[in-house]
TISE-578711 format. One record per residue (C-alpha): residue number from 1; z, y, x. Coordinates in steps of 0.05 Angstrom, whole numbers. Example, Ala and Ser with C-alpha at 12.3 -4.5 7.8 and 13.67 -1.06 7.14 Angstrom:
<sites>
+------+--------+--------+--------+
: seke :     up :  north :   east :
+------+--------+--------+--------+
:    1 :    156 :    -90 :    246 :
:    2 :    143 :    -21 :    273 :
+------+--------+--------+--------+
</sites>
This chain:
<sites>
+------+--------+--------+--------+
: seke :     up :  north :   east :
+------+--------+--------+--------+
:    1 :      0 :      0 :      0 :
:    2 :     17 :     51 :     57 :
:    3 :    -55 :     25 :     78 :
:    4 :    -84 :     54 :      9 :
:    5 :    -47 :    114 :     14 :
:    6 :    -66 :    133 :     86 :
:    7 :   -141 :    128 :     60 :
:    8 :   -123 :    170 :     -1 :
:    9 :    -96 :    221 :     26 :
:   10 :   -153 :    230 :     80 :
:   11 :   -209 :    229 :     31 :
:   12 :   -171 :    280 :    -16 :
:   13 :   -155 :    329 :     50 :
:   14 :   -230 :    321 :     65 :
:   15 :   -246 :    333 :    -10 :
:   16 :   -204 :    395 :    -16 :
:   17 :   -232 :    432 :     51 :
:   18 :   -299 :    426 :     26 :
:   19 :   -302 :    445 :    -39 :
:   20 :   -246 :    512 :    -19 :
:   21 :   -287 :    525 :     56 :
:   22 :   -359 :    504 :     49 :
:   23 :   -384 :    575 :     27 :
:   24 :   -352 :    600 :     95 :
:   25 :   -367 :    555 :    153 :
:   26 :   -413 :    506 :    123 :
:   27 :   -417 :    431 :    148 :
:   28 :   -358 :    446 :    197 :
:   29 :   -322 :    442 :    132 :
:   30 :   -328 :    372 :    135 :
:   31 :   -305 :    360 :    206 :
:   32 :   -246 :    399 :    189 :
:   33 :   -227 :    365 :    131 :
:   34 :   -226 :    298 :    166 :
:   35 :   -188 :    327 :    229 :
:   36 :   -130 :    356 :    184 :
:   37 :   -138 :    289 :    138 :
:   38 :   -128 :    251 :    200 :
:   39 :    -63 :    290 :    233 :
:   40 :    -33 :    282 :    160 :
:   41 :    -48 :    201 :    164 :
:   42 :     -6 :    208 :    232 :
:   43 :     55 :    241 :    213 :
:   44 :     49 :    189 :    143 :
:   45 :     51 :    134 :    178 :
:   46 :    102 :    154 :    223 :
:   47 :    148 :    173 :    174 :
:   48 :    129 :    107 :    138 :
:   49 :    146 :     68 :    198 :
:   50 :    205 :    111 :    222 :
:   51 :    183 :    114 :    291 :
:   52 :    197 :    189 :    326 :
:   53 :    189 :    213 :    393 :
:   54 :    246 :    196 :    441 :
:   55 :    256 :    236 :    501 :
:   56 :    289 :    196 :    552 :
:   57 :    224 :    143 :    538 :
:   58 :    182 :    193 :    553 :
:   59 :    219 :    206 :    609 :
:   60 :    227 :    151 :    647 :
:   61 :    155 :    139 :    622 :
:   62 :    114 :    126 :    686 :
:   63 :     30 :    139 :    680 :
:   64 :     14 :    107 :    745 :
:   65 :     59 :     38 :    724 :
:   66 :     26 :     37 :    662 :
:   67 :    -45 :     41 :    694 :
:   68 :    -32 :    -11 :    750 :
:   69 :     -1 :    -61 :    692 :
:   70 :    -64 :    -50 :    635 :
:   71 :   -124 :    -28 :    683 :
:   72 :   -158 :    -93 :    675 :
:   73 :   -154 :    -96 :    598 :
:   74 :   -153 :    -23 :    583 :
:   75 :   -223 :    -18 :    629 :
:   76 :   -257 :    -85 :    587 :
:   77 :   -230 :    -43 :    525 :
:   78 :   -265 :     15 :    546 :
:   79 :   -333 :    -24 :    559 :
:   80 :   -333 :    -61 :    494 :
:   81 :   -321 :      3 :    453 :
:   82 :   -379 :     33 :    491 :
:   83 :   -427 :    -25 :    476 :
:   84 :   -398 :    -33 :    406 :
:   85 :   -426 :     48 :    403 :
:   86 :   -492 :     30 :    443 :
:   87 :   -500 :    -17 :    389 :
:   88 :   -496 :     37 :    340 :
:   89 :   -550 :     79 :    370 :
:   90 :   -605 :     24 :    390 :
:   91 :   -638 :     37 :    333 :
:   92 :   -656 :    105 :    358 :
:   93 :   -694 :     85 :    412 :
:   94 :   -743 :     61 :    359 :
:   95 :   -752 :    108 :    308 :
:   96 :   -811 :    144 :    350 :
:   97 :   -852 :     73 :    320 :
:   98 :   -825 :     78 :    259 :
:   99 :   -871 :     99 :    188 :
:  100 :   -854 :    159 :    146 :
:  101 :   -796 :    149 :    106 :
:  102 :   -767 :     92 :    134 :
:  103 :   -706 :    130 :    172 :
:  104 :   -684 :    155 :     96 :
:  105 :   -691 :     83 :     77 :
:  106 :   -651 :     56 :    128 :
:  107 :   -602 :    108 :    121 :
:  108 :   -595 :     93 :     47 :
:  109 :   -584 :     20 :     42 :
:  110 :   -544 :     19 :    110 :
:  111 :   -495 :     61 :     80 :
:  112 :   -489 :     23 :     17 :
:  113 :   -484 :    -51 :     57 :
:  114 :   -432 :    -22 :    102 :
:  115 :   -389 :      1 :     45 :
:  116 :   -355 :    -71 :     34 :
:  117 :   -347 :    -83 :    108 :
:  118 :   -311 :    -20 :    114 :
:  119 :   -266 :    -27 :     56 :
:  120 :   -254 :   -102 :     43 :
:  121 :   -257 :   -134 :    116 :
:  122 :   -214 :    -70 :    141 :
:  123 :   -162 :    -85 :     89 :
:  124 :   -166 :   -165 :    105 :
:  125 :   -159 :   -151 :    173 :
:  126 :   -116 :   -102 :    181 :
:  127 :    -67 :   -149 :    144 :
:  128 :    -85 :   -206 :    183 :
:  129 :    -73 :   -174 :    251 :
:  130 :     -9 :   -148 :    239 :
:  131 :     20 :   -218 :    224 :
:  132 :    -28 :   -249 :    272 :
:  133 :      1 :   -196 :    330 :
:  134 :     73 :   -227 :    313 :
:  135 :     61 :   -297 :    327 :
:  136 :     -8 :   -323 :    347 :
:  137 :      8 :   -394 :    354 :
:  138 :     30 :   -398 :    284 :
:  139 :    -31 :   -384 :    256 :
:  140 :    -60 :   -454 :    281 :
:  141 :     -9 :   -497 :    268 :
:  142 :    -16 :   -560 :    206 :
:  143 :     35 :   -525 :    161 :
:  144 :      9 :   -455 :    169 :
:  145 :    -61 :   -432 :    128 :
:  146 :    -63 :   -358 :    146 :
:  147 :   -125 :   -359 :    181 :
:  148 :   -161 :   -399 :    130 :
:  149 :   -139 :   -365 :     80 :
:  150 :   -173 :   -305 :    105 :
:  151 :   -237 :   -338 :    110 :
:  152 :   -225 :   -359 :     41 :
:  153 :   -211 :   -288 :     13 :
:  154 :   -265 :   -256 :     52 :
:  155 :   -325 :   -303 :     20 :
:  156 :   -292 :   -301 :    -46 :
:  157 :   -299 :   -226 :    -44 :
:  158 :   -362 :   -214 :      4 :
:  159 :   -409 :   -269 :    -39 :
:  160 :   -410 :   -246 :   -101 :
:  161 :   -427 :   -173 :    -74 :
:  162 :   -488 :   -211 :    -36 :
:  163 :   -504 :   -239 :   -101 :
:  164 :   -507 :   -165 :   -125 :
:  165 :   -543 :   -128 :    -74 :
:  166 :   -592 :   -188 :    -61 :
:  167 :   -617 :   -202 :   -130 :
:  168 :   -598 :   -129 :   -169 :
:  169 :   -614 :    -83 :    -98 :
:  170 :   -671 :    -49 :   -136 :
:  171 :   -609 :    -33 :   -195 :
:  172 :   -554 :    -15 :   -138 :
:  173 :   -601 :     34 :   -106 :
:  174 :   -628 :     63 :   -166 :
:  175 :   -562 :     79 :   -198 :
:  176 :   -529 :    105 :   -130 :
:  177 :   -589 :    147 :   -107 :
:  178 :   -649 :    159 :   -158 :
:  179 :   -645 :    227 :   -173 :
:  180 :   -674 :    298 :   -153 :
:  181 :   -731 :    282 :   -108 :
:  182 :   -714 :    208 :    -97 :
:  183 :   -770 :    177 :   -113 :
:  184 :   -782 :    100 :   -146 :
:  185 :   -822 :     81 :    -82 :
:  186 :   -760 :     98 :    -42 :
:  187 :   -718 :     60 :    -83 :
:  188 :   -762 :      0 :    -69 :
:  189 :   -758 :      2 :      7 :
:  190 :   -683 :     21 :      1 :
:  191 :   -673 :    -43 :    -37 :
:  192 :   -711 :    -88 :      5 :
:  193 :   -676 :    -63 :     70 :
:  194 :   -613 :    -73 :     30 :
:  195 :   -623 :   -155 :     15 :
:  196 :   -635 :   -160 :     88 :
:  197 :   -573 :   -120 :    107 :
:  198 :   -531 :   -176 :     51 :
:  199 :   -548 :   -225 :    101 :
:  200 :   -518 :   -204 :    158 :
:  201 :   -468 :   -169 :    117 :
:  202 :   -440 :   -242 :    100 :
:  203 :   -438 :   -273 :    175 :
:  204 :   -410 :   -197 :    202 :
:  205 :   -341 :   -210 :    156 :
:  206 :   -328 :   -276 :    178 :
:  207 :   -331 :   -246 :    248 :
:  208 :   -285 :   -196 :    234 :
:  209 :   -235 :   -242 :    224 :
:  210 :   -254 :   -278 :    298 :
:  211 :   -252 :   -212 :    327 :
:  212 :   -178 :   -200 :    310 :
:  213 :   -153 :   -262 :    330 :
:  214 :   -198 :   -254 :    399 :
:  215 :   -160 :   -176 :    405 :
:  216 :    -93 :   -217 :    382 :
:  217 :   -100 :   -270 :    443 :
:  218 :   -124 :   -216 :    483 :
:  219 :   -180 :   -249 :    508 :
:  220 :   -220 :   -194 :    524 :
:  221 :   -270 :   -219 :    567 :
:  222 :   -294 :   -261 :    509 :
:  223 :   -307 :   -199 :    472 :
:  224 :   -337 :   -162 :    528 :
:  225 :   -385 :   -231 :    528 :
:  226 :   -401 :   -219 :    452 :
:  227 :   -408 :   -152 :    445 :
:  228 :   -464 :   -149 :    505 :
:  229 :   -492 :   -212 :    477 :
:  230 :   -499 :   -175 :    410 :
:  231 :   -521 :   -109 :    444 :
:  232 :   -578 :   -153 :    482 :
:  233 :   -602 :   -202 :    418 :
:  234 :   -603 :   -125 :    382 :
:  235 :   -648 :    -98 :    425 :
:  236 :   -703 :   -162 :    440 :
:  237 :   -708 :   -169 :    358 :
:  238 :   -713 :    -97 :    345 :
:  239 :   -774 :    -99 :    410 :
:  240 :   -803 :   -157 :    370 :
:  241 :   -793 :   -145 :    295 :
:  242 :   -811 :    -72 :    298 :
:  243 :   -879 :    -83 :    317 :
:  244 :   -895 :   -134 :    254 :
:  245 :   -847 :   -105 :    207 :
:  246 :   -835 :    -36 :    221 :
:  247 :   -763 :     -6 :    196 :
:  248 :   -758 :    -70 :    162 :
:  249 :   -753 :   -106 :    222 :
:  250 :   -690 :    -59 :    251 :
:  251 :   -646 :    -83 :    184 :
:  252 :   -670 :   -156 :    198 :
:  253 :   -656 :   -152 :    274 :
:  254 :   -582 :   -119 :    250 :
:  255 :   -571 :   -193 :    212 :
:  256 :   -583 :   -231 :    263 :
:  257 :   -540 :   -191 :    307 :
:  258 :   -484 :   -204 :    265 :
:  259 :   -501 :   -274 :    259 :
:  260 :   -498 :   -274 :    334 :
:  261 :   -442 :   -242 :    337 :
:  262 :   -405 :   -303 :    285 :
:  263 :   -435 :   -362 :    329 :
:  264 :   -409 :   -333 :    394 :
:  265 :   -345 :   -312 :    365 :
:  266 :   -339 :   -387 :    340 :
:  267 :   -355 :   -421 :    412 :
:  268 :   -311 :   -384 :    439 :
:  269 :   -241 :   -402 :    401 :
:  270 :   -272 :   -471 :    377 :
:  271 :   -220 :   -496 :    437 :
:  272 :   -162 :   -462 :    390 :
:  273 :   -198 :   -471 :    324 :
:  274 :   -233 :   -537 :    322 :
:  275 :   -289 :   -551 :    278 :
:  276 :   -248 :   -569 :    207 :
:  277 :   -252 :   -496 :    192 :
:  278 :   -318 :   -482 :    205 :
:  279 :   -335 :   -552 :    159 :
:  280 :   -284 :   -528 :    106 :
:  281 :   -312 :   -457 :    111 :
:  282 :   -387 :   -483 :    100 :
:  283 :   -362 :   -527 :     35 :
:  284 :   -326 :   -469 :      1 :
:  285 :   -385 :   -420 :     14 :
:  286 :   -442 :   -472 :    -15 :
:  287 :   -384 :   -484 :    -77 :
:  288 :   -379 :   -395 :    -87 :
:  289 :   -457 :   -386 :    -76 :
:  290 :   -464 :   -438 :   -123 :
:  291 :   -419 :   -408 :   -174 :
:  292 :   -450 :   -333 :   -164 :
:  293 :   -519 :   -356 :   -171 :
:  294 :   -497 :   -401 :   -234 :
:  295 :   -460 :   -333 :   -267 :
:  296 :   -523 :   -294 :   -246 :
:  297 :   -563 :   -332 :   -283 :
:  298 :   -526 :   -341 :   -340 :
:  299 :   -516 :   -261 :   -350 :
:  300 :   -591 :   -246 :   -335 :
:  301 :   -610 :   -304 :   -389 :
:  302 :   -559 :   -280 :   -429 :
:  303 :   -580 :   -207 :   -437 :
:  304 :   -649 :   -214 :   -427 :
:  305 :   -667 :   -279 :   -471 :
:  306 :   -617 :   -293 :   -525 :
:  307 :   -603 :   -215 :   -546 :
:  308 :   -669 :   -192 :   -513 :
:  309 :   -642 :   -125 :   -496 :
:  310 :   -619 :    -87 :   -440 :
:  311 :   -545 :    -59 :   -419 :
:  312 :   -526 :    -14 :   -371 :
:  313 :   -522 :    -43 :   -304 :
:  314 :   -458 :    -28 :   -292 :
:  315 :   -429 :    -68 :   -349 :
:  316 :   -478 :   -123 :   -333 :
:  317 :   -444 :   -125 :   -257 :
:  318 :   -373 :   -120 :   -288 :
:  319 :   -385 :   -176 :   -334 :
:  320 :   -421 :   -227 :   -273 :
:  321 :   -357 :   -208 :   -233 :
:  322 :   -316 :   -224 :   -293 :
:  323 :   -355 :   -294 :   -301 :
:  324 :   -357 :   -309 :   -227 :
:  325 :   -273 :   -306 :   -218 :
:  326 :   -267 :   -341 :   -286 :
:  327 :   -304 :   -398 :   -263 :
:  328 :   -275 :   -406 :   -195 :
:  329 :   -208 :   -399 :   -224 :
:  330 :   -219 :   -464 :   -262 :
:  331 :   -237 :   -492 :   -200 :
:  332 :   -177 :   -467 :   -168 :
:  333 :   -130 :   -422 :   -208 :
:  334 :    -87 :   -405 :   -151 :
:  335 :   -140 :   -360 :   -128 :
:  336 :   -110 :   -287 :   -173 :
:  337 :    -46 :   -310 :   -145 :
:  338 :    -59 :   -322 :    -69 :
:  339 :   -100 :   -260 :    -70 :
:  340 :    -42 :   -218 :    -99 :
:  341 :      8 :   -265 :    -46 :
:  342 :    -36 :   -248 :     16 :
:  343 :    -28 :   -173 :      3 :
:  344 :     40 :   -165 :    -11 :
:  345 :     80 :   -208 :     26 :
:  346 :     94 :   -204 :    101 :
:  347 :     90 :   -289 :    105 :
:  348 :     35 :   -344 :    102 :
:  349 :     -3 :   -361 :     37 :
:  350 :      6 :   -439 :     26 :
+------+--------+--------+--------+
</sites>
């Protein structure tokens, strides 16, 4: 909940400072907003966690200890944030090739595929690191299902949303951005980049979860390993896609990035890990993509066959959401419960 309310009150500061300084200094607005959002998240969360400034730590607080003890990991840190940013800005070095249009495409469903991945596997995570941080070995032991319980939550919550922006991408992008001088035919290649972002999207959250239990073990070198492998299988499928598929080819090379990113992230804990998850991991995604594409189908025949109408798509999303959990709760009605259990409490879901 503190989580929520850090979030909250950012997005309201940033809110605020636009709408009462935009007619005075513009876009800076903006950056101002989020600065002042962010030094309010600070002093939240300290008082949240009740930790002040003490004076005789900061003291006897020696820089040059600190260096000599963290160098090595602090300077692989360092590296893998600056390829994780690389990674960011490889596209870039393309869009000189790229056709008219295709940047505001990009743009468009990038921003919408990202959405989930920034709110859902930063909440997961988040949650899962702090209780990860406390005891790592606990997370692998017989009696203890924390870490596949995280899988489970993440592709209970990240499939049906690839259900949704794979087969209604044309509807998503339409109702988030057709207006003004957004034209259908930018809808359409907004909504094809988008089903190729939902792929990767899918591989990139299950990785999330590796990459906190790779910071948690501090194996940093794995990560440094990943994130260059990434940066490198980024750059050789953007060289090679580009040229046949133009912009389409930058959201496909992105997937199989992230894909990469899941495989290597799996070889390297499978020693910890094992293979039952991944095999347990595989059966409960083929069981949930089954389900979502059974209560797609059901609502499309449903409102386009028997009443032979058509409903806003909002209510028609609500309603395949509502049909999705409804039938994997008959499959496993603990699922409400563990979800509500894995955010509240501090211990294990069993």
């Amino acid at each position: 909940m503190s989580l929520l309310w850090q979030a909250i009150i950012q997005n309201i500061i940033v809110v605020l400072i636009v709408v009462i300084a935009n007619h005075f200094i513009s876009i800076i607005s903006i950056a101002i907003g989020y600065l002042l959002g962010t030094i309010l998240q600070f002093f939240y969360f300290q008082y949240k966690v009740k930790v002040f400034p003490n004076i005789l730590i900061l003291k006897n607080f020696s820089l040059q200890t600190w260096l000599k003890k963290s160098s090595n990991s602090l300077l692989i840190i360092i590296i893998i944030e600056f390829f994780s940013q690389l990674f960011i800005i490889t596209d870039r070095f393309f869009y000189p090739y790229i056709e008219d249009g295709g940047l505001s495409a990009l743009n468009y469903a990038q921003n919408i595929a990202l959405l989930p991945i920034t709110i859902i596997s930063l909440s997961v995570n988040t949650i899962l690191f702090s209780k990860v941080s406390n005891n790592l070995n606990s997370i692998f032991s017989e009696n203890d299902f924390l870490f596949m319980n995280s899988i489970r939550l993440s592709i209970f919550l990240f499939i049906p949303i690839f259900i949704i922006f794979t087969f209604w991408s044309q509807e998503v992008i339409s109702i988030v951005y057709e207006r003004g001088k957004f034209a259908h035919s930018d809808s359409l290649a907004s909504a094809r980049l988008l089903i190729y972002f939902s792929f990767g999207m899918l591989f990139y959250s299950l990785y999330a979860i590796l990459n906190k239990i790779l910071y948690s073990a501090r194996f940093y070198k794995f990560l440094l390993i990943i994130t260059f492998v990434g940066i490198i299988t980024k750059i050789l499928f953007n060289y090679i896609l580009v040229a046949y598929f133009n912009y389409n080819g930058l959201a496909i090379s992105t997937s199989v990035s992230y894909f990469t990113f899941f495989i290597l992230g799996y070889f390297m804990l499978k020693s910890i890990l094992g293979l039952r998850w991944l095999i347990r991991t595989f059966k409960e995604t083929f069981v949930l993509m089954f389900n979502a594409i059974l209560s797609y189908l059901i609502i499309e025949d449903f409102f386009y066959i028997i009443l032979n109408i058509k409903i806003f798509f909002i209510a028609k999303v609500f309603l395949f959401l509502l049909l999705f959990v409804f039938n994997h709760t008959l499959l496993n009605p603990n699922v409400v419960k563990n979800i509500v259990y894995y955010f509240k409490t501090p211990t294990t879901i069993k």
